[in-house]
N, C-alpha and C positions, 0 to 999 in steps of 0.2 A: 380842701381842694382835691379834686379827682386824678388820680396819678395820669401821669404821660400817658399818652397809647389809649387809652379805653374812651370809648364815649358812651355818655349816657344817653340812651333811649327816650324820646319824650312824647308820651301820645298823648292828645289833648281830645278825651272821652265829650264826645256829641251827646249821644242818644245810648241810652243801654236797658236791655230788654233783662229785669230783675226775674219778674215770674217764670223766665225761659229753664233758670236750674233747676224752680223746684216743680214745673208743671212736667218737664222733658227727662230722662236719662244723656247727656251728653254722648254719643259715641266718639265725634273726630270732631275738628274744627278747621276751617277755611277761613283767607284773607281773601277777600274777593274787592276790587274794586266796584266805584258807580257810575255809571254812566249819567250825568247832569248835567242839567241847564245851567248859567251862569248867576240866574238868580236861585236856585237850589244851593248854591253854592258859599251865595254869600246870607242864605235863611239858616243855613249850618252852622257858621261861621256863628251866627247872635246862638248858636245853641238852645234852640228851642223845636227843633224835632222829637218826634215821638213813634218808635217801635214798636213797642209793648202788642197791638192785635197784630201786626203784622207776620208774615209770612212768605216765603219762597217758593217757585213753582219751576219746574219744569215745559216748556212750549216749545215745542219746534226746535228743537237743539240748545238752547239757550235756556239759562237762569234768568228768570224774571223776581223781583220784589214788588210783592202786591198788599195793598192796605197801609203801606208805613203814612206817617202822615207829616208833612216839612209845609211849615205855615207861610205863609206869602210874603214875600221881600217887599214891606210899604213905600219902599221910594223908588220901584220899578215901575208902577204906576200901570200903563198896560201892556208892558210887554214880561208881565208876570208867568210865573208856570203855578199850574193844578195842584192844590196839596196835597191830595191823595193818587195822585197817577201813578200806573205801572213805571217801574224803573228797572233797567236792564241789569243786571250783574256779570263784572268781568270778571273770569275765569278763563284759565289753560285747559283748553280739549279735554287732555288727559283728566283735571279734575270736573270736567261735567261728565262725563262720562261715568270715574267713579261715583258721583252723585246721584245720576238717574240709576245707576243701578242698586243702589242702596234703598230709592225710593220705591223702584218696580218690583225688586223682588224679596225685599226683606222688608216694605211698608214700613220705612222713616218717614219723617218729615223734616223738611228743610226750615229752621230755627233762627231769623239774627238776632246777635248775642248783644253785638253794640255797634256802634258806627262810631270811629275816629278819626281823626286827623295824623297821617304817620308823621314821620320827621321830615319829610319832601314839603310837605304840605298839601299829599294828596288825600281826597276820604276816601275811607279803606271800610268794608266791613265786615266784622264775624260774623260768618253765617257756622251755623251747627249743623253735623247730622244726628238727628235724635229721635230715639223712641219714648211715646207717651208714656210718664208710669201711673200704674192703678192708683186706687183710691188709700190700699194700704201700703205702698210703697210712701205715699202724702206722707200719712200719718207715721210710718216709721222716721222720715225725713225730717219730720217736724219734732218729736219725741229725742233724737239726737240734736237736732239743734238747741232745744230744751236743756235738754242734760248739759251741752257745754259750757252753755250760759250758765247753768247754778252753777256749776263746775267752778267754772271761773271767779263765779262769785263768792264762794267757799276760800278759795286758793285766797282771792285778793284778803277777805277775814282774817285768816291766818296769818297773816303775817306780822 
């Protein structure tokens, strides 16, 4: 049982964009809200959205989510929404602002990480700001993964 006073945190992971860590360098991380339709809403909820091409943009003041793809809620029948439409991203001023300037002048790219459901019951999502890394930055990243794994698997041996 969890002592008095604390509560546990409980985010229930939608959609999560794996190749994000090792295509990107991570620089910061943003919670941003979505702006959705009511059947978006409840296509989340069954958990079968998909991130992975998707991508963040910049337009006219405003964060946009372009490519994610949320499959169509089968007993909406026609008052369905587009799997792959633009979807708005909510952010505070202050952070589109740090955003577009991380894009325009030091050429990141805007990354989500995952989409979840916070403790409210609202979806929330990590967006990154990230620089691509080379081809040997891959391969180092991979080569360390590598080694942890036998690593570990040595360790477990041993015992």
């Amino acid at each position: 049982m969890a002592p008095k006073g604390s509560q546990r945190v409980v985010k229930k992971i939608v959609a999560e964009n794996r190749k994000a860590r090792f295509n990107y360098e991570i620089i910061d991380t943003y919670e941003a809200g979505l702006m959705l339709m009511g059947t978006e809403v409840k296509a989340l909820r069954d958990g079968k959205a998909n991130i992975a091409e998707s991508y963040a943009s910049d337009e006219g003041g405003e964060i946009w989510l372009i490519n994610s793809y949320l499959p169509e809620y089968l007993q909406a029948n026609r008052f369905n929404h587009e799997p792959r439409r633009r979807r708005k991203l909510l952010l505070s001023a202050r952070e589109i602002n740090r955003l577009r300037s991380g894009i325009n002048r030091e050429g990141m790219t805007l990354v989500p990480l995952k989409i979840y459901f916070n403790e409210r019951g609202r979806a929330k999502m990590e967006l990154a700001l990230a620089k691509g890394k080379k081809l040997h930055d891959k391969r180092e990243t991979e080569k360390e993964r590598d080694w942890n794994r036998q690593k570990s698997r040595l360790m477990k041996d041993n015992r």
